[in-house]
C-alpha positions in Angstrom: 59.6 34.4 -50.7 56.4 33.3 -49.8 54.9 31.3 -53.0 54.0 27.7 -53.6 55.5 24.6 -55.2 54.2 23.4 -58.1 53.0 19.8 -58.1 52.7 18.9 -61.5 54.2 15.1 -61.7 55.7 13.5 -64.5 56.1 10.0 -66.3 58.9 8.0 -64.6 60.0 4.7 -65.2 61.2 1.9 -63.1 59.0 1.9 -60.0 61.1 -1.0 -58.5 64.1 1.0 -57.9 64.4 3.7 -55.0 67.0 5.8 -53.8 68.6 6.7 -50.6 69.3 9.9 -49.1 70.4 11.2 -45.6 70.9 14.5 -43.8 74.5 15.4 -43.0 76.0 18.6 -40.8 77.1 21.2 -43.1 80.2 22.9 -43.4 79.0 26.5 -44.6 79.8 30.4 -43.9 78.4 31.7 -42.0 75.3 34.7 -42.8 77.9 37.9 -42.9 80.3 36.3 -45.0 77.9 34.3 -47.4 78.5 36.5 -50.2 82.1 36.8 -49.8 82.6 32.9 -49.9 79.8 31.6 -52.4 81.3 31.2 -55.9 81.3 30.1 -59.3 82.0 26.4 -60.0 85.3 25.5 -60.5 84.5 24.5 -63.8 83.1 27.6 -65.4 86.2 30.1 -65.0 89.9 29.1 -65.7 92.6 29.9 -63.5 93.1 33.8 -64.8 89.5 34.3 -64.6 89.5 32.9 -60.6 92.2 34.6 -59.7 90.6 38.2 -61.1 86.9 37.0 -59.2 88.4 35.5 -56.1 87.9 37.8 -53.1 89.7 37.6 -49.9 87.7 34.9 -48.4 86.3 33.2 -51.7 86.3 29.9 -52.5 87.8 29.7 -55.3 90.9 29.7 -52.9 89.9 26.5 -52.2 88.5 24.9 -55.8 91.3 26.4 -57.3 94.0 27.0 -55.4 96.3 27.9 -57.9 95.1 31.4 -58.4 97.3 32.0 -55.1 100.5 31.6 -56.8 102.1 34.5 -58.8 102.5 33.5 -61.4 99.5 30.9 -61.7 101.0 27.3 -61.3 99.4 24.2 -62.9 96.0 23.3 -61.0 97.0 19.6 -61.4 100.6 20.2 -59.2 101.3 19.2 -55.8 101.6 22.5 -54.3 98.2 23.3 -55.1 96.3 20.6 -54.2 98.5 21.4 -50.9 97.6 25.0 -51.2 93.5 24.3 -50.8 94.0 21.7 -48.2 96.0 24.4 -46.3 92.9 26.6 -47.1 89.9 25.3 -46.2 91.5 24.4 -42.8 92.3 28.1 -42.7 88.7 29.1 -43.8 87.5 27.0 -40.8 89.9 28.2 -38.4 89.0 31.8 -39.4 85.1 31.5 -38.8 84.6 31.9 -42.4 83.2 27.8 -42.8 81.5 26.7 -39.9 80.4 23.4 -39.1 76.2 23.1 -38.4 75.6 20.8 -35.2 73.2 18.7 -36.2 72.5 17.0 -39.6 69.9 18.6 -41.6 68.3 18.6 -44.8 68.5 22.5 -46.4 66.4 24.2 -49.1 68.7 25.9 -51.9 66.7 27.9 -54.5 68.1 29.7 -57.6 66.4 32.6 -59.1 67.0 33.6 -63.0 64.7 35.6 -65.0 61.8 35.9 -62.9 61.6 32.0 -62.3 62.7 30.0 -59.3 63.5 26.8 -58.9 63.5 24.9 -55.6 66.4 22.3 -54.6 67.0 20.0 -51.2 70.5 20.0 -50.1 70.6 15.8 -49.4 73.5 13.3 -49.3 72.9 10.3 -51.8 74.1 7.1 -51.5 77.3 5.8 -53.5 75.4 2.4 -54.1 72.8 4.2 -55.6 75.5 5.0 -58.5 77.2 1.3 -58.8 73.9 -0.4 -59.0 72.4 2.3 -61.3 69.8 4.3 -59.5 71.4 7.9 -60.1 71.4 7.3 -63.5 73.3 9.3 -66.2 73.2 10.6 -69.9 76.6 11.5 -70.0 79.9 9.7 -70.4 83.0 10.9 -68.4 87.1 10.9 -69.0 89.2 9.1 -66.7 91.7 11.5 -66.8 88.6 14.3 -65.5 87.4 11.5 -62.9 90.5 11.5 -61.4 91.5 15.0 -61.2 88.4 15.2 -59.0 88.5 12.2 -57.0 92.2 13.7 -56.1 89.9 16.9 -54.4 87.7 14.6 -52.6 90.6 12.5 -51.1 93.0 15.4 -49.9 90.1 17.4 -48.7 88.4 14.1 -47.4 85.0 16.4 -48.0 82.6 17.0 -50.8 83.7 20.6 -51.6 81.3 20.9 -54.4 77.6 19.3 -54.6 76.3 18.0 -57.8 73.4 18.9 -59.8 70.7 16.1 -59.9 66.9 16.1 -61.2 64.3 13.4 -59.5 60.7 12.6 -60.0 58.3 15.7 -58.6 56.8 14.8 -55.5 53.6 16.8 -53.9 54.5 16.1 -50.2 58.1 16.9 -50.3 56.9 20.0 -52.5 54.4 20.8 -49.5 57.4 20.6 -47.1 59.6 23.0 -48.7 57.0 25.2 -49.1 56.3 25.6 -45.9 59.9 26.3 -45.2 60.1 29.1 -47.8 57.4 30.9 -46.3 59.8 31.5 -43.6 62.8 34.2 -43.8 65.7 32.8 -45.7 69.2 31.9 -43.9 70.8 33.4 -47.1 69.4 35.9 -49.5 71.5 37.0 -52.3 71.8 38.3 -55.5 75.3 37.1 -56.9 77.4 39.5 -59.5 75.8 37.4 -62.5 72.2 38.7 -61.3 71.2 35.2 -60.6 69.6 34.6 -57.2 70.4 32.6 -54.4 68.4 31.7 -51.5 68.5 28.9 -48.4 66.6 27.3 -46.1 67.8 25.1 -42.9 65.2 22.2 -42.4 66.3 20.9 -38.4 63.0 19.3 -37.8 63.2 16.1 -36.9 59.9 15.1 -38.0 60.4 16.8 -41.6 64.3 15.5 -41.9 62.7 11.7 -41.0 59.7 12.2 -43.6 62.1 13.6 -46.2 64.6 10.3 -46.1 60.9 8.2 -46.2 59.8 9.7 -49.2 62.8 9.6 -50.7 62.8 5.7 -50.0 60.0 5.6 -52.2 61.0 8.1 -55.6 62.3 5.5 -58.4 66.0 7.4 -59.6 68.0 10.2 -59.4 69.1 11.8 -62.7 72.4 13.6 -63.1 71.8 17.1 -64.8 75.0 18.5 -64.2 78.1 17.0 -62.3 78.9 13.6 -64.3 82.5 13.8 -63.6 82.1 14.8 -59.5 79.6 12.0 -59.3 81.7 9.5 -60.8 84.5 10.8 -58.4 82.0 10.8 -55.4 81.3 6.9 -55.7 85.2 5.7 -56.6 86.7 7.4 -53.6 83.8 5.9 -51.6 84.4 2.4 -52.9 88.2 3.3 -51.9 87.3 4.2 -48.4 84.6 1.1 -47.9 88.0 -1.3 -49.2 90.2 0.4 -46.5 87.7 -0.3 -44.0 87.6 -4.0 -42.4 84.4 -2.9 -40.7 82.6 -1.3 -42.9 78.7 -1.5 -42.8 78.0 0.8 -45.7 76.6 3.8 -43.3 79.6 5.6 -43.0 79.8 9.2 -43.8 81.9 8.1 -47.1 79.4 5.8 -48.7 77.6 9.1 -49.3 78.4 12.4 -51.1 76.3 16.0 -51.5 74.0 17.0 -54.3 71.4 19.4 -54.8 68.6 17.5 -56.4 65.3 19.5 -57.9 61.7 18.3 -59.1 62.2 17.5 -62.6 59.1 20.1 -63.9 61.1 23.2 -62.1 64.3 22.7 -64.3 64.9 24.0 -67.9 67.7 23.4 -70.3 68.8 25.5 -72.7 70.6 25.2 -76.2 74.3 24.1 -76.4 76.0 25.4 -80.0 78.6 25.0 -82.0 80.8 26.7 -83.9 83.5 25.5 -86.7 86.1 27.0 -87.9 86.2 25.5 -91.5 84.1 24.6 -94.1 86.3 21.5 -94.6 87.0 22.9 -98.2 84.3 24.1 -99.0 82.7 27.4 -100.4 79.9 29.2 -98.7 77.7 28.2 -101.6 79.0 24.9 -102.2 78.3 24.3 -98.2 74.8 25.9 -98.4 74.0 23.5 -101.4 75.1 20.1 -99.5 73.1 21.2 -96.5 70.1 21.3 -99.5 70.3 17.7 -99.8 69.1 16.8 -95.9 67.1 20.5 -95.2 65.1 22.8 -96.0 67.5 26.1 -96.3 65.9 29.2 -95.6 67.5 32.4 -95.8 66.5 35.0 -92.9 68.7 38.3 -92.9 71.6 39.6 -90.3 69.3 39.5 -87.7 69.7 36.9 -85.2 67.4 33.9 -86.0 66.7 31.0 -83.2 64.9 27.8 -84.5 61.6 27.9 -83.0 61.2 23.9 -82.5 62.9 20.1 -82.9 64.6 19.4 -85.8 64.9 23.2 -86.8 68.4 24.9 -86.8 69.9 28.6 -87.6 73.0 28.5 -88.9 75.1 32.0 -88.9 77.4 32.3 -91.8 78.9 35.2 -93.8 76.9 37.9 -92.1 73.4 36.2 -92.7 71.4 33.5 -90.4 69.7 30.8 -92.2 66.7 28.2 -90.9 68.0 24.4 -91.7 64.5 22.4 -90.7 65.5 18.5 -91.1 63.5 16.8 -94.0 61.0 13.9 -93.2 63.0 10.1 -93.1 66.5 11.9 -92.4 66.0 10.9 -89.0 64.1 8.0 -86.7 61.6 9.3 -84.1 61.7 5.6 -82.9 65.5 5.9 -81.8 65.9 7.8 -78.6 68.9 8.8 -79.8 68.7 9.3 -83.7 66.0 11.9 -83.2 68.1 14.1 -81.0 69.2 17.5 -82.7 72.5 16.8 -81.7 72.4 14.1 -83.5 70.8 14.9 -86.5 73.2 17.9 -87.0 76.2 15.6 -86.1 75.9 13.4 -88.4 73.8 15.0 -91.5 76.7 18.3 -91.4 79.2 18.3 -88.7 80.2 14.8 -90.3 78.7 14.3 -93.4 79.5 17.8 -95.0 82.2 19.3 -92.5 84.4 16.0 -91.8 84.0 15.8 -88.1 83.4 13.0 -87.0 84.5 12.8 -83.2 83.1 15.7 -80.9 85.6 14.9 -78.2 88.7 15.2 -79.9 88.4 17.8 -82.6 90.2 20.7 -82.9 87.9 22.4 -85.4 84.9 22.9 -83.6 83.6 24.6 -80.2 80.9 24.6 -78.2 79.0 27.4 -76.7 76.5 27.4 -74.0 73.1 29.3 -74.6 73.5 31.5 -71.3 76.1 33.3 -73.5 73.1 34.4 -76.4 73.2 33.6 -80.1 75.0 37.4 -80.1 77.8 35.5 -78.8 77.7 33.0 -82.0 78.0 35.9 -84.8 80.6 37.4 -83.0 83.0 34.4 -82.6 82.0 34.1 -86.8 82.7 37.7 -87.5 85.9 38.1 -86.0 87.2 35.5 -88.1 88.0 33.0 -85.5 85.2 30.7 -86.7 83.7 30.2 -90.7 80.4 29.0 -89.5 77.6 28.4 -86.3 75.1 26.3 -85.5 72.4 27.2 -82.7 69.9 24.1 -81.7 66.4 24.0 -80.0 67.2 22.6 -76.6 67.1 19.3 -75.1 63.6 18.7 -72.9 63.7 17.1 -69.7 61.8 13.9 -71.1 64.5 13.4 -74.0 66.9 13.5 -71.1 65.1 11.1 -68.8 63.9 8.8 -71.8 67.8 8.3 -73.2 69.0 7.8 -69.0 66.0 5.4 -68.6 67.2 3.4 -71.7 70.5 2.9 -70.9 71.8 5.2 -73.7 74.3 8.3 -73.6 73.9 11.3 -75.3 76.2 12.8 -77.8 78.7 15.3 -76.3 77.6 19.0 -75.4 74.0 18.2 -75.5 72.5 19.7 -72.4 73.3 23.5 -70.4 71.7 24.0 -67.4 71.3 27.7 -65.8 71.9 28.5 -63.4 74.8 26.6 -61.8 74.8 25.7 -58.3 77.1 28.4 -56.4 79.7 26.8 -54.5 80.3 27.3 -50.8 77.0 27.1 -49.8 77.1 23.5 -48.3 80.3 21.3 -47.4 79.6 17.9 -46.3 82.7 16.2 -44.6 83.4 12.1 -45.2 84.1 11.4 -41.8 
């Protein structure tokens, strides 16, 4: 892969705030057994699917340990947070993980549908979190914070990276483009036909100049990963009140992400799906929804809204346009003028009765990876009465609602594709 980095820049606020990043020895398979170990996240498959995808030396043995009992034993049990602690020692001692000797900075690019995006395998600073320069859009569960800090403490290792975006930079395009010229130290197409490809960067010079520019870029923002994040920076804070000595450069002040120029990433819708019509019937729904849109009919074929503030809605066998009417929403309020939003609280609560995404047991959420094919179906079978498919989120709308200070409804962004796991291990100590 020999082509350049784009160096389009875009808008980014608070210039007085930098973050801190630093190289770290890997823990990663080595070239023959690359495809064997990378996976899926732990967080896209549940235990039955894990078990059915894990190979011999996967590492889902280790994210989800579990899959090696028969039958399948709670995730959240002793024995298997014993069970991947007694793996990834045994993946080390086998020669499947292998520790780099040197820290480096390493190039991870992703490949799906003919476009390519271009990541740097850094450690970021836990401070960086507490004082709010890795900034978030997201709000996490305690309960979800602490099933991962758990991982982080047993293993005593970052098994996982997280996903962050930061401000496009020309010269640390320039560097990893003159890396990628070079032959890859993985090349890979995974079973979901996404690709895979990384880069060691051991020059001294370029790992020094990396950390400098980095010095200098204003905020980290976290695409993908709240809840690992979150976990990264407690277990740290844990560590640094253990520590009588502590000087705030230790290994655990800092925890691995994959973080990409914010112009090379793309999101793409997040739907719902509901499996009432709170009362309602068909018609009844389609003439509240009247009051707040313009309802247009478009046949069985698949319809997907074209721009903001336009939705397709699946119901009965035919797809309808819902485009928002002028003053039902405030393109003043970062927030308000979401899609999420709008849909939220002009149908999902208004007309539908939901009023709390979290806890509901009447609606769904489906990620846009899986196609508005996926929408129909889940409405046809009878398992759902209606779907909703939005226009996605931008990267601006994300930055602009982090920037502020303000979270974004639940099940708002999808990002694709995920980071494979196994890649890249960095070690607290």
């Amino acid at each position: 892969m020999t082509e350049s980095i784009s160096t389009e820049r875009s808008e980014w606020r608070n210039p007085d705030t930098m973050v801190r990043v630093k190289p770290f020895a890997a823990i990663r398979p080595p070239k023959q057994y690359v495809e064997e170990v990378a996976a899926r996240p732990y967080d896209v498959l549940n235990s039955a699917e894990a078990k059915a995808e894990a190979g011999e030396k996967s590492l889902l043995h280790i994210t989800k340990p579990e899959i090696d009992f028969d039958p399948i034993i709670d995730e959240h049990s002793q024995p298997a947070y014993d069970k991947a602690v007694e793996n990834f020692k045994a993946w080390q001692e086998k020669g499947w993980l292998v520790q780099d000797e040197k820290p480096c900075y390493y190039v991870y690019a992703q490949t799906m549908e003919g476009r390519t995006q271009y990541g740097l395998v850094v450690c970021a600073h836990t401070d960086d979190y507490a004082e709010g320069k890795i900034k978030k859009h997201e709000l996490t569960r305690k309960d979800k914070e602490e099933d991962r800090m758990i991982h982080v403490r047993i293993q005593n290792a970052n098994i996982e990276p997280v996903f962050f975006s930061y401000p496009d930079n020309a010269e640390i395009n320039e560097i990893v483009s003159r890396y990628i010229a070079g032959e890859a130290e993985y090349d890979f197409v995974a079973e979901d036909g996404f690709g895979h490809h990384f880069w060691v960067i051991d020059s001294d010079e370029d790992i020094a100049r990396i950390t400098e520019i980095f010095a200098e870029i204003p905020a980290f923002y976290v695409a993908d990963g709240h809840h690992r994040t979150a976990a990264a920076a407690l277990v740290g804070a844990e560590l640094r009140g253990k520590n009588p000595a502590h000087t705030g450069d230790e290994e655990y002040n800092f925890f691995m992400t994959v973080a990409f120029p914010d112009s090379q990433l793309k999101i793409i819708d997040y739907n719902r799906v509901v499996k009432d019509l709170n009362g309602l019937t068909p018609t009844q729904l389609l003439d509240a929804l009247a009051e707040d849109f313009e309802v247009c009919e478009k046949g069985s074929g698949i319809y997907k809204p074209g721009k903001l503030h336009e939705f397709s809605m699946y119901l009965e066998g035919k797809w309808y346009s819902l485009t928002a009417k002028e003053g039902r929403y405030d393109d003043n309020d970062p927030i308000g003028v979401l899609d999420v939003t709008i849909l939220s609280n002009l149908v999902l609560d208004r007309i539908l009765g939901i009023a709390d995404l979290r806890t509901s047991k009447r609606i769904d959420f489906v990620g846009g990876i899986r196609g508005l094919g996926e929408l129909s179906r889940r409405v046809d079978s009878g398992e759902m009465a209606v779907a909703f498919a939005l226009y996605p989120v931008s990267m601006k709308q994300l930055v602009d609602i982090a920037d502020s200070g303000n979270i974004m409804p639940p099940k708002t962004t999808w990002f694709e594709p995920k980071l494979r796991s196994g890649l890249a291990i960095h070690k607290l100590a």
